[in-house]
mmCIF file as Biopython writes it, N, C-alpha, C and O atoms, coordinates in Angstrom:
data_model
#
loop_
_atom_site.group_PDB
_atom_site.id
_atom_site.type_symbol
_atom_site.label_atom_id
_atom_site.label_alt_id
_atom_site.label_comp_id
_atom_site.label_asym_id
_atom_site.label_entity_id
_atom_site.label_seq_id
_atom_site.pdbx_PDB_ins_code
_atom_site.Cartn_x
_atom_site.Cartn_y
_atom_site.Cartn_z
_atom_site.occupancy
_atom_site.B_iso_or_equiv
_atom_site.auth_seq_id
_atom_site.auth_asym_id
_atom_site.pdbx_PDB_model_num
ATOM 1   N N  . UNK A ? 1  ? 1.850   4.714  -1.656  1.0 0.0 1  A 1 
ATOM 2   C CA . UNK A ? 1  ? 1.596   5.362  -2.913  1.0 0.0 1  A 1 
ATOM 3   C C  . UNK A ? 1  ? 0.879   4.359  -3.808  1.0 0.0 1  A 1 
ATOM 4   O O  . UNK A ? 1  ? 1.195   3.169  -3.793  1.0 0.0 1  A 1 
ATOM 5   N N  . UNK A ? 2  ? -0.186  4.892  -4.667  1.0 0.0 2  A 1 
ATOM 6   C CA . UNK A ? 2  ? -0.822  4.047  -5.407  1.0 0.0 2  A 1 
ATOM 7   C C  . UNK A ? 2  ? -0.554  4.102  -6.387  1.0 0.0 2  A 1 
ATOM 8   O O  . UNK A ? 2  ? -0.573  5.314  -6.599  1.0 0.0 2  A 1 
ATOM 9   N N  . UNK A ? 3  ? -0.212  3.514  -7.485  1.0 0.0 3  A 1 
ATOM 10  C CA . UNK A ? 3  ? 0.275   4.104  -9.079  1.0 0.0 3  A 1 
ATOM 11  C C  . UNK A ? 3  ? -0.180  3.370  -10.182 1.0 0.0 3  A 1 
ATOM 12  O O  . UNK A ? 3  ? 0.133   2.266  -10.629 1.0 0.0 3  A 1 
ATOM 13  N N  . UNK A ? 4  ? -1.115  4.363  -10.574 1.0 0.0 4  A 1 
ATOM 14  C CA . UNK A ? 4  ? -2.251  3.866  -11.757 1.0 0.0 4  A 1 
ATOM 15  C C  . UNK A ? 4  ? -1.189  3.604  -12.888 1.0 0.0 4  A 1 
ATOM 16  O O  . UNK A ? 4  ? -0.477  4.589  -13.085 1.0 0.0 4  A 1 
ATOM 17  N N  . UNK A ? 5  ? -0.926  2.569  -13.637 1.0 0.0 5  A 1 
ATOM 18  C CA . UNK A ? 5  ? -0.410  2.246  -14.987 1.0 0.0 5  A 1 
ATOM 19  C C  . UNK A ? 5  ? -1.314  1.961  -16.003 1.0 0.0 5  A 1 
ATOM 20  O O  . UNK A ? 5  ? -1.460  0.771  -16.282 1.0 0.0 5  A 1 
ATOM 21  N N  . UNK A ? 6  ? -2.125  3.013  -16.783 1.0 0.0 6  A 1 
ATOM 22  C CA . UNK A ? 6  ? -2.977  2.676  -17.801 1.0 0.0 6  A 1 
ATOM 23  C C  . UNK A ? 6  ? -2.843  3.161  -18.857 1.0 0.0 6  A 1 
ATOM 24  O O  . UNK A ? 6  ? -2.402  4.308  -18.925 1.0 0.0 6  A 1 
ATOM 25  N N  . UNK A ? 7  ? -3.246  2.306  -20.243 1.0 0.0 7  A 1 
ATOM 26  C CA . UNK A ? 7  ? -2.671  2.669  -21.238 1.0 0.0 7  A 1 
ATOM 27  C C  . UNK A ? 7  ? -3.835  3.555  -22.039 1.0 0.0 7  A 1 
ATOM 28  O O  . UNK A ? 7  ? -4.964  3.546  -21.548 1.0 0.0 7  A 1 
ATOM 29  N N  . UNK A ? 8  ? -3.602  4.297  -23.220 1.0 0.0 8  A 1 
ATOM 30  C CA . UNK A ? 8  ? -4.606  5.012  -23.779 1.0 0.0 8  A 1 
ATOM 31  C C  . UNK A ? 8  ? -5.842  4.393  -24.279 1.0 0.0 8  A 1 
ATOM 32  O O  . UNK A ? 8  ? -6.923  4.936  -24.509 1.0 0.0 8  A 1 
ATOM 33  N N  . UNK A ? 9  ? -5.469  3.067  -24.415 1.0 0.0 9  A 1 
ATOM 34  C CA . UNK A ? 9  ? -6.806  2.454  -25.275 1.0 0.0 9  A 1 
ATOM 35  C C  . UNK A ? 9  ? -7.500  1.841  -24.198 1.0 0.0 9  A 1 
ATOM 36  O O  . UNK A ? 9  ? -8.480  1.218  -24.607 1.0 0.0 9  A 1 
ATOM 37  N N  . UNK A ? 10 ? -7.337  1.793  -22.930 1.0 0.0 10 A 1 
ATOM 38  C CA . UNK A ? 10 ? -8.508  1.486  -21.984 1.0 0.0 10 A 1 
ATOM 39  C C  . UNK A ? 10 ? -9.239  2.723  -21.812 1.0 0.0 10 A 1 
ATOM 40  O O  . UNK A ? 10 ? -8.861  3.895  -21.807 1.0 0.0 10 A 1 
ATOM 41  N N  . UNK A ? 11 ? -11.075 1.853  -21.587 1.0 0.0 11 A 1 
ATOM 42  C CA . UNK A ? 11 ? -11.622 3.020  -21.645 1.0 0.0 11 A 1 
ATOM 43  C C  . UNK A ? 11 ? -12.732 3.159  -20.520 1.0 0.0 11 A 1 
ATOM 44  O O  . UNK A ? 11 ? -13.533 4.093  -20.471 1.0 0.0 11 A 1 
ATOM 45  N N  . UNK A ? 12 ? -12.648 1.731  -19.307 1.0 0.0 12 A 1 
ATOM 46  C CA . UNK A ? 12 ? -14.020 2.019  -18.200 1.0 0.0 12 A 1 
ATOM 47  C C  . UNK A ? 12 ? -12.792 1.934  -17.282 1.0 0.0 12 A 1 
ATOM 48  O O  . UNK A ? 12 ? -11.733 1.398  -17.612 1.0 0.0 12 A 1 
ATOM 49  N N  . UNK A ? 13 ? -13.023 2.480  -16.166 1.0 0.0 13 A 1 
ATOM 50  C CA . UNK A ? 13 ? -12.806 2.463  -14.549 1.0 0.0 13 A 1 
ATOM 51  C C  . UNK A ? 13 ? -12.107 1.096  -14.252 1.0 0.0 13 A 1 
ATOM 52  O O  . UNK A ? 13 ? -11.070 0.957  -13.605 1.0 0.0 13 A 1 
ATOM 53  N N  . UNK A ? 14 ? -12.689 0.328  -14.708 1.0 0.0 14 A 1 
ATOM 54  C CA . UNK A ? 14 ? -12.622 -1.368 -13.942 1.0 0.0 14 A 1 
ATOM 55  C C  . UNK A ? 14 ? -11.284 -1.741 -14.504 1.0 0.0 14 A 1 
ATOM 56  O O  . UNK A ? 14 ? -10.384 -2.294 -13.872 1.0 0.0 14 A 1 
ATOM 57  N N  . UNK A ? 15 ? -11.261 -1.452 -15.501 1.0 0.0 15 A 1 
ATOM 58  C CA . UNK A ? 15 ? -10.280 -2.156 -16.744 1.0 0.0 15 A 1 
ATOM 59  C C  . UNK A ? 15 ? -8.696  -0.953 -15.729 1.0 0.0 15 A 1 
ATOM 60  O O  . UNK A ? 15 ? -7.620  -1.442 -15.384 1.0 0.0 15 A 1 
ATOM 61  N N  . UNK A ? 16 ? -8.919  -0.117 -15.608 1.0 0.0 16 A 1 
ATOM 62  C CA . UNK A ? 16 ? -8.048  1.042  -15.191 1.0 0.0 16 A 1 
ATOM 63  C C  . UNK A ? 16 ? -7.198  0.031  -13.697 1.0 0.0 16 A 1 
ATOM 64  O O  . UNK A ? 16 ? -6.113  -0.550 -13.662 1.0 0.0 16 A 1 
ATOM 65  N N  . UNK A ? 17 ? -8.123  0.173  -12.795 1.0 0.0 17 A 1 
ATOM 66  C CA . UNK A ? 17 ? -7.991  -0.733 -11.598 1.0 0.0 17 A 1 
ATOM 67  C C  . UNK A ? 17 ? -6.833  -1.863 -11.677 1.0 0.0 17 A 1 
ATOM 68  O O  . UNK A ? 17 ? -5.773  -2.122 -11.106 1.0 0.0 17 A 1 
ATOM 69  N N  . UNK A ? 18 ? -7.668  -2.403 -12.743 1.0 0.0 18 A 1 
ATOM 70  C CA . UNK A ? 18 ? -6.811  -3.992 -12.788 1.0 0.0 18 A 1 
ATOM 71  C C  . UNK A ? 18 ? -4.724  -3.648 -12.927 1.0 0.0 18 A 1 
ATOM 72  O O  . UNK A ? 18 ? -3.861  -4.509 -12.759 1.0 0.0 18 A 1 
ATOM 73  N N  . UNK A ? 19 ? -4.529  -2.425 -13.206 1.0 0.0 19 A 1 
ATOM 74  C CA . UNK A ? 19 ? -3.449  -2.027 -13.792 1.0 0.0 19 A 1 
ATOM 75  C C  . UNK A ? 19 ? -2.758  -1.174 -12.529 1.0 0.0 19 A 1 
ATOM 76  O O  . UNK A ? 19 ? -1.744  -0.528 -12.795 1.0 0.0 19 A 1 
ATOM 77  N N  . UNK A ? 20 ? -3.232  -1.154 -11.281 1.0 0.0 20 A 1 
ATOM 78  C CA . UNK A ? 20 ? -2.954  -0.421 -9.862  1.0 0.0 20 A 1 
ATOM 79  C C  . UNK A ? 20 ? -1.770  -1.326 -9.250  1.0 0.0 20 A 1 
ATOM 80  O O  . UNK A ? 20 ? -1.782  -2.554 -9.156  1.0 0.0 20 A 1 
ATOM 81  N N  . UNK A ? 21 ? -0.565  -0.289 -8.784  1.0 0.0 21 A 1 
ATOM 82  C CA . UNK A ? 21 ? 0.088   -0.937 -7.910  1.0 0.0 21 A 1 
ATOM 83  C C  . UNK A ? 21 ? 0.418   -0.223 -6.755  1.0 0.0 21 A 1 
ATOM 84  O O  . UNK A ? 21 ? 0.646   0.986  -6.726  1.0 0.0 21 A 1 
ATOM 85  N N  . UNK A ? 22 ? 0.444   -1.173 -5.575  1.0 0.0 22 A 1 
ATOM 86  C CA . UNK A ? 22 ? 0.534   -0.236 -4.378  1.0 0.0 22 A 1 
ATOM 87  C C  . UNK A ? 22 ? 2.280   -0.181 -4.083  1.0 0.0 22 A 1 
ATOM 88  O O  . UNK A ? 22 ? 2.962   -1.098 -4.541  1.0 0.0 22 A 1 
ATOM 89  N N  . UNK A ? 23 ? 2.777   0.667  -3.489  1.0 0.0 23 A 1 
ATOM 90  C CA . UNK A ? 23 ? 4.043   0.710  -3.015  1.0 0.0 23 A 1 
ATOM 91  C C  . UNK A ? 23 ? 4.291   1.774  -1.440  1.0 0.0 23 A 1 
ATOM 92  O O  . UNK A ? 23 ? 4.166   2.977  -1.215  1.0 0.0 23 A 1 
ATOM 93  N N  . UNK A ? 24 ? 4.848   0.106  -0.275  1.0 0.0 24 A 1 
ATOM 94  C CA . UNK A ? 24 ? 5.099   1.124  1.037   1.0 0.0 24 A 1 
ATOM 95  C C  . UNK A ? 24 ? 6.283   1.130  1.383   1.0 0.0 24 A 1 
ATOM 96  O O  . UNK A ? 24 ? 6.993   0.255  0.887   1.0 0.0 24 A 1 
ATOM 97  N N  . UNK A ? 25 ? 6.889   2.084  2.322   1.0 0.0 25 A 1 
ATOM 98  C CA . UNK A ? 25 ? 8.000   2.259  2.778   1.0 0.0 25 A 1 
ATOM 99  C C  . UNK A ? 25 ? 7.260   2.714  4.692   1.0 0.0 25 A 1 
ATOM 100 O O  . UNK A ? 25 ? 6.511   3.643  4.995   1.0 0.0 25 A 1 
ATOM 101 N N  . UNK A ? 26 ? 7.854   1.650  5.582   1.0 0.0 26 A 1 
ATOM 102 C CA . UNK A ? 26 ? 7.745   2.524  7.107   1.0 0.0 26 A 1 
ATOM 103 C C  . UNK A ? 26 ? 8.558   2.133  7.478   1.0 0.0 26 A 1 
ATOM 104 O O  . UNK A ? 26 ? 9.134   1.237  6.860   1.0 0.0 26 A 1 
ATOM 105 N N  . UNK A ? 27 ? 8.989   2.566  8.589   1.0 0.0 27 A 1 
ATOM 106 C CA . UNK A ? 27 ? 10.243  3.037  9.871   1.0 0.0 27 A 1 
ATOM 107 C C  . UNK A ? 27 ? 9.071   2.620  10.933  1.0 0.0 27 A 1 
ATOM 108 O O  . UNK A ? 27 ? 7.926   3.051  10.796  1.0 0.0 27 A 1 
ATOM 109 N N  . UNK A ? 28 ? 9.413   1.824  11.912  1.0 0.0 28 A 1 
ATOM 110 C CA . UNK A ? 28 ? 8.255   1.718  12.914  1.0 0.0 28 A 1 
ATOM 111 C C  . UNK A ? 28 ? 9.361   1.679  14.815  1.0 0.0 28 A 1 
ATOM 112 O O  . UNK A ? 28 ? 10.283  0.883  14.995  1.0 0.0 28 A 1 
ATOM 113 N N  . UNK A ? 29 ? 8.977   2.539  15.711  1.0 0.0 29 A 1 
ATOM 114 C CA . UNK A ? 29 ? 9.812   2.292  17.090  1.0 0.0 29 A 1 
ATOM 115 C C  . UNK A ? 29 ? 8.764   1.725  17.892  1.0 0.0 29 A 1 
ATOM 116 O O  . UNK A ? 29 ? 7.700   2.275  18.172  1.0 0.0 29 A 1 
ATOM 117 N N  . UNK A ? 30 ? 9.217   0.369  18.303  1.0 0.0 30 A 1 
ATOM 118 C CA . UNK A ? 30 ? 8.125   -0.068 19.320  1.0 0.0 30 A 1 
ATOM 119 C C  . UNK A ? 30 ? 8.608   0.017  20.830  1.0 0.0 30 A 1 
ATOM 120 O O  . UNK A ? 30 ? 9.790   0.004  21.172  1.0 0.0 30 A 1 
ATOM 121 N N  . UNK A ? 31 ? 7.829   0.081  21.440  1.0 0.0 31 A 1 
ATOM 122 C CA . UNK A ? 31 ? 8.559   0.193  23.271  1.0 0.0 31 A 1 
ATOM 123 C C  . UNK A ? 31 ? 7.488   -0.405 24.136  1.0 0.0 31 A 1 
ATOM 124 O O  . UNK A ? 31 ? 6.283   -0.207 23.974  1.0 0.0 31 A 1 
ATOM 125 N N  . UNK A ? 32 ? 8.007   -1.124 25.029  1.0 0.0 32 A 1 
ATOM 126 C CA . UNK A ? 32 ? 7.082   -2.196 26.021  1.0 0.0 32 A 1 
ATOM 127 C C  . UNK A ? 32 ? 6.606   -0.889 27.012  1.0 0.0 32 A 1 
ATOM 128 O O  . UNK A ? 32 ? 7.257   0.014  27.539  1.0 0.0 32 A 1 
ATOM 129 N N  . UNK A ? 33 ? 5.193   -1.219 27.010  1.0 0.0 33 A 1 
ATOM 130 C CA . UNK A ? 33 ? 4.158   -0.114 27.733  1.0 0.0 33 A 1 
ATOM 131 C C  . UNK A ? 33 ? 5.022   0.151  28.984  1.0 0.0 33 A 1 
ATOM 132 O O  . UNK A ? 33 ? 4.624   1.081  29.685  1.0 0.0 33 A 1 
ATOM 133 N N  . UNK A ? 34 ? 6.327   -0.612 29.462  1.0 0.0 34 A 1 
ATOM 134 C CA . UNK A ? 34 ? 6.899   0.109  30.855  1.0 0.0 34 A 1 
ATOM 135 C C  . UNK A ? 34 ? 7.924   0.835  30.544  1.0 0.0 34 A 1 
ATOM 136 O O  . UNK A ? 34 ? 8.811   1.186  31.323  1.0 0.0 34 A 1 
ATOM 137 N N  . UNK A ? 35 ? 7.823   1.140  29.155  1.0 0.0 35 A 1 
ATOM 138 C CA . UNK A ? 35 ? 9.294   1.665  28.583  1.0 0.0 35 A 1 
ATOM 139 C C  . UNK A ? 35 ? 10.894  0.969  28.096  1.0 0.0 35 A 1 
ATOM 140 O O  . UNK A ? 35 ? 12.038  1.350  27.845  1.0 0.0 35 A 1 
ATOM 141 N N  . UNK A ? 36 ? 10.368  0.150  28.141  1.0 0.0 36 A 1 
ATOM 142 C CA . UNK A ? 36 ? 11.532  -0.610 28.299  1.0 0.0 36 A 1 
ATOM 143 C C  . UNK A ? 36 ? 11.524  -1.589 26.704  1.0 0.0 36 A 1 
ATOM 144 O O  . UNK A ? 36 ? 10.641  -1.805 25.874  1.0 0.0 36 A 1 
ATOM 145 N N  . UNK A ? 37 ? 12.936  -1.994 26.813  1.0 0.0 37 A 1 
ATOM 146 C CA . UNK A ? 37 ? 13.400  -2.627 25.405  1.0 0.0 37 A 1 
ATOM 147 C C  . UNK A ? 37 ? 13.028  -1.705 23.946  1.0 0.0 37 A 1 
ATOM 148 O O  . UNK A ? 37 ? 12.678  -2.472 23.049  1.0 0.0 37 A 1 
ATOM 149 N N  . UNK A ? 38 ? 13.029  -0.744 23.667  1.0 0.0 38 A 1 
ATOM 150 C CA . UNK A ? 38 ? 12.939  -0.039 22.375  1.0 0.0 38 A 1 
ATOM 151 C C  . UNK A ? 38 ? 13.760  -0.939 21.474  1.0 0.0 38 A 1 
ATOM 152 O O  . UNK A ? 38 ? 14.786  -1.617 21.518  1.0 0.0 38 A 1 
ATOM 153 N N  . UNK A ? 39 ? 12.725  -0.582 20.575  1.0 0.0 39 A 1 
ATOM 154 C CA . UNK A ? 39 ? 13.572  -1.482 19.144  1.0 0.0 39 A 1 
ATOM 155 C C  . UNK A ? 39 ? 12.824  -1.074 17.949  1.0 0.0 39 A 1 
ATOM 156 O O  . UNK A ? 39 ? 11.608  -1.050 18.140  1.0 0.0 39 A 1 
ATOM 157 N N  . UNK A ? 40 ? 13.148  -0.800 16.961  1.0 0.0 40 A 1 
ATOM 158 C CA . UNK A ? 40 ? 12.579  -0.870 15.319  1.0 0.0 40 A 1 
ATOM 159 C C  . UNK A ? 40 ? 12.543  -1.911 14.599  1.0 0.0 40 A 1 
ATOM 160 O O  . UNK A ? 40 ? 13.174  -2.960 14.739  1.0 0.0 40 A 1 
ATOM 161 N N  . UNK A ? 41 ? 11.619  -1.547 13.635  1.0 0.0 41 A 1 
ATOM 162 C CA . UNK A ? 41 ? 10.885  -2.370 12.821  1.0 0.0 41 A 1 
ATOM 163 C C  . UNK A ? 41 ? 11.408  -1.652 11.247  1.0 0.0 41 A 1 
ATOM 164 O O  . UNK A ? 41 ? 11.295  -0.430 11.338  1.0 0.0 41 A 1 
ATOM 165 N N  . UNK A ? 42 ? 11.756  -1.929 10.339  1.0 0.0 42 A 1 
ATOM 166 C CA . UNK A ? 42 ? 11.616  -1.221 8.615   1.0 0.0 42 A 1 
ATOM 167 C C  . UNK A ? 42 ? 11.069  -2.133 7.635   1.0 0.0 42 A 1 
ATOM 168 O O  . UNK A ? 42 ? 11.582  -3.247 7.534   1.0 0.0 42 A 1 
ATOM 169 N N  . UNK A ? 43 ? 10.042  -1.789 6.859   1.0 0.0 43 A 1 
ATOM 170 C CA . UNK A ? 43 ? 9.685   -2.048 5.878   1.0 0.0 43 A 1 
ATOM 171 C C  . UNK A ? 43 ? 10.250  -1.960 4.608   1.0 0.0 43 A 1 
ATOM 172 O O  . UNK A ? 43 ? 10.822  -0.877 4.731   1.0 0.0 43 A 1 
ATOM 173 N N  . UNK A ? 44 ? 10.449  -2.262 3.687   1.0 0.0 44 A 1 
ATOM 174 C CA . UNK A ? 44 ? 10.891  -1.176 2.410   1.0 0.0 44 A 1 
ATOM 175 C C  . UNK A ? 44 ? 10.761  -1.961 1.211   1.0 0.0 44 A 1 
ATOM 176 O O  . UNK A ? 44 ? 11.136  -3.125 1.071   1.0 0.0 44 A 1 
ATOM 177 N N  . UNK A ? 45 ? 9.963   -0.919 -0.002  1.0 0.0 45 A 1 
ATOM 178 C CA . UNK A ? 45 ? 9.957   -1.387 -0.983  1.0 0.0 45 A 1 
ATOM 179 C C  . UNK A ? 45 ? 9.264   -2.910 -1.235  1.0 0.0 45 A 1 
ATOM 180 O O  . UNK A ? 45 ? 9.575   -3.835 -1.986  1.0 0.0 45 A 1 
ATOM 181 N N  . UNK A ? 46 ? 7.926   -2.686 -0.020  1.0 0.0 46 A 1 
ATOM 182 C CA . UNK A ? 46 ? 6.615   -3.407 -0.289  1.0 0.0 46 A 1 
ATOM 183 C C  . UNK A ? 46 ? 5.420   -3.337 -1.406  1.0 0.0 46 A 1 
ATOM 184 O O  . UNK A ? 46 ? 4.626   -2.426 -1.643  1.0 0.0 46 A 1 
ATOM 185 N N  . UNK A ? 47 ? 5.537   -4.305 -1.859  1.0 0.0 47 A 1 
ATOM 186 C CA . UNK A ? 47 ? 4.586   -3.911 -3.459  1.0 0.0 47 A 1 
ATOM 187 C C  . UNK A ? 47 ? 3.436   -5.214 -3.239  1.0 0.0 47 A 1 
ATOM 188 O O  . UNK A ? 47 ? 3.557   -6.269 -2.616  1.0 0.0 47 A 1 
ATOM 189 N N  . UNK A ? 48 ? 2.279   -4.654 -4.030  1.0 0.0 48 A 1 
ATOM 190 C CA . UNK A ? 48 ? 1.265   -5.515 -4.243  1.0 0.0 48 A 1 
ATOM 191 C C  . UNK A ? 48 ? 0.262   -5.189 -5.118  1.0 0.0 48 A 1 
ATOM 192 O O  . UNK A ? 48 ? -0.340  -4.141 -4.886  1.0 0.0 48 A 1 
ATOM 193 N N  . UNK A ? 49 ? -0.198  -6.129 -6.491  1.0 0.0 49 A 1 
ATOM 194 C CA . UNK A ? 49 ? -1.058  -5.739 -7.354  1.0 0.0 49 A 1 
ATOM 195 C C  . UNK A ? 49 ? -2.570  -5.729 -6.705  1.0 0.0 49 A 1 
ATOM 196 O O  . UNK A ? 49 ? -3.383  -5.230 -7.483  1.0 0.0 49 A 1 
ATOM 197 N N  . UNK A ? 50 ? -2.995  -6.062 -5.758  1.0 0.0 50 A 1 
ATOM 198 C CA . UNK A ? 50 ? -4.102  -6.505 -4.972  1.0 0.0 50 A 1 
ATOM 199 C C  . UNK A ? 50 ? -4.712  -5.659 -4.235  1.0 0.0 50 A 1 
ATOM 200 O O  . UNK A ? 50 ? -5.229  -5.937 -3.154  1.0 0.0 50 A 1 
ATOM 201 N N  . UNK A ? 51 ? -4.696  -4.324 -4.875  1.0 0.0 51 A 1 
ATOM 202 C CA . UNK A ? 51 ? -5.805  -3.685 -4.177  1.0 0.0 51 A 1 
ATOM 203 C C  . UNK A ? 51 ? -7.017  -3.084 -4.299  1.0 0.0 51 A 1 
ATOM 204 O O  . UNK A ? 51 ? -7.271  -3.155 -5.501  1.0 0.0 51 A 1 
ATOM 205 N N  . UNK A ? 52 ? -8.012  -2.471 -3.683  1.0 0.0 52 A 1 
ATOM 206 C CA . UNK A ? 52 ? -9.460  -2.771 -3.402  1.0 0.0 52 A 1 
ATOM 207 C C  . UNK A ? 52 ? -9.989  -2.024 -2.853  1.0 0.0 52 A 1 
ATOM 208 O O  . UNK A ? 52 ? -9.743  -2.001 -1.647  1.0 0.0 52 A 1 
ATOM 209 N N  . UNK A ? 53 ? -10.759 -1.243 -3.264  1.0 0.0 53 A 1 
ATOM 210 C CA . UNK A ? 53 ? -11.524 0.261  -3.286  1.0 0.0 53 A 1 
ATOM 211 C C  . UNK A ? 53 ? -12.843 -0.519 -2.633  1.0 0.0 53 A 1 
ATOM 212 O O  . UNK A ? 53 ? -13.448 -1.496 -3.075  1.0 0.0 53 A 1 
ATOM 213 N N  . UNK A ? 54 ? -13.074 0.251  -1.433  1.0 0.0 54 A 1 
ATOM 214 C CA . UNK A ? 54 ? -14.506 0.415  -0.967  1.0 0.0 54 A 1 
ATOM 215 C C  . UNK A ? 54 ? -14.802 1.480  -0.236  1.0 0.0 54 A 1 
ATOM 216 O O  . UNK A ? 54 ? -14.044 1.991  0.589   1.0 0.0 54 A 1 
ATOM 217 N N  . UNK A ? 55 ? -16.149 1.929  -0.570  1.0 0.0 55 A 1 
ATOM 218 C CA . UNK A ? 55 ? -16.168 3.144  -0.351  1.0 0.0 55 A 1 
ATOM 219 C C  . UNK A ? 55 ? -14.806 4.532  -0.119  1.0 0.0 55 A 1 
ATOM 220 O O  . UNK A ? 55 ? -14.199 4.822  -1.150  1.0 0.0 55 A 1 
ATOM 221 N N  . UNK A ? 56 ? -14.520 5.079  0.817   1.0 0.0 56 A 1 
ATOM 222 C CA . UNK A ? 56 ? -13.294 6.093  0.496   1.0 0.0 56 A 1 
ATOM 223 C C  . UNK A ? 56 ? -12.128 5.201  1.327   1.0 0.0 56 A 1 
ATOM 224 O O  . UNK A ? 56 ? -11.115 5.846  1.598   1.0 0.0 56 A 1 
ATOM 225 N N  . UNK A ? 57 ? -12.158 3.535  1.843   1.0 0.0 57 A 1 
ATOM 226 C CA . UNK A ? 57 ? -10.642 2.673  1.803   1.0 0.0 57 A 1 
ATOM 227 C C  . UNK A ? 57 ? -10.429 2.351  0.889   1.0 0.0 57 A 1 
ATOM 228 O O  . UNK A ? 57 ? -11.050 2.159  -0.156  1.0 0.0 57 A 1 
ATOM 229 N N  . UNK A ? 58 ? -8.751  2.189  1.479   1.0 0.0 58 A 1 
ATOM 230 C CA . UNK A ? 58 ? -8.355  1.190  -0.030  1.0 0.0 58 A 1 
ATOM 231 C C  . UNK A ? 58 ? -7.618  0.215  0.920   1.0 0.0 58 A 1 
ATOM 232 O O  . UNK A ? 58 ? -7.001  0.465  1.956   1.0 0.0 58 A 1 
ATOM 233 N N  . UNK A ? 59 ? -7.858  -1.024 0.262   1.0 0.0 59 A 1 
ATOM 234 C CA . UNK A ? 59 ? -7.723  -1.830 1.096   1.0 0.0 59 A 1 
ATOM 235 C C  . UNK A ? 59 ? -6.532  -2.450 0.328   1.0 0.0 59 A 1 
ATOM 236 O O  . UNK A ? 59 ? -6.854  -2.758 -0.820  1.0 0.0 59 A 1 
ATOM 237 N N  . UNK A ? 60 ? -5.091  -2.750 0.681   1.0 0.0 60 A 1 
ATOM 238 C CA . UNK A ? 60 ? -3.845  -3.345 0.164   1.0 0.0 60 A 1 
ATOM 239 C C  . UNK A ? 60 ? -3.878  -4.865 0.933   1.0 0.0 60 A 1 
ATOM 240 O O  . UNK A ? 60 ? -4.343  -5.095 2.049   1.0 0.0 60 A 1 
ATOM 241 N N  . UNK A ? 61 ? -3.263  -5.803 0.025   1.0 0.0 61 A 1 
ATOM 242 C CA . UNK A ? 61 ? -3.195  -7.088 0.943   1.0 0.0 61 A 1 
ATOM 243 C C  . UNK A ? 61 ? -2.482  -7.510 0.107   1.0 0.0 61 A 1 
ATOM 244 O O  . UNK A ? 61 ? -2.001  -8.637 0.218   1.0 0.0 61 A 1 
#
């Protein structure tokens, strides 16, 4: 989820941006290509002010 925080008195695009925060949550099951050893992975409540529009990505880091 991306979540624009901007206040009324900004007024270009750029200035808007600078005020973006990203937020992830995943659940991940990995399994060895012979099937074997299953196990999970969880993420949660990953945040980062650092992200970066090009063309239609957005790039989080």
């Amino acid at each position: 989820m991306i979540d624009n925080k901007t206040t009324a008195n900004q007024s270009n695009n750029a200035s808007e941006k600078l005020n973006m925060s990203a937020m992830f949550n995943a659940n991940f099951t990995m399994i060895k290509p012979d099937g074997s050893l299953s196990h999970t992975h969880t993420i949660k409540d990953f945040k980062s002010n650092n992200i970066i529009f090009a063309d239609n990505d957005i790039m989080v880091t």
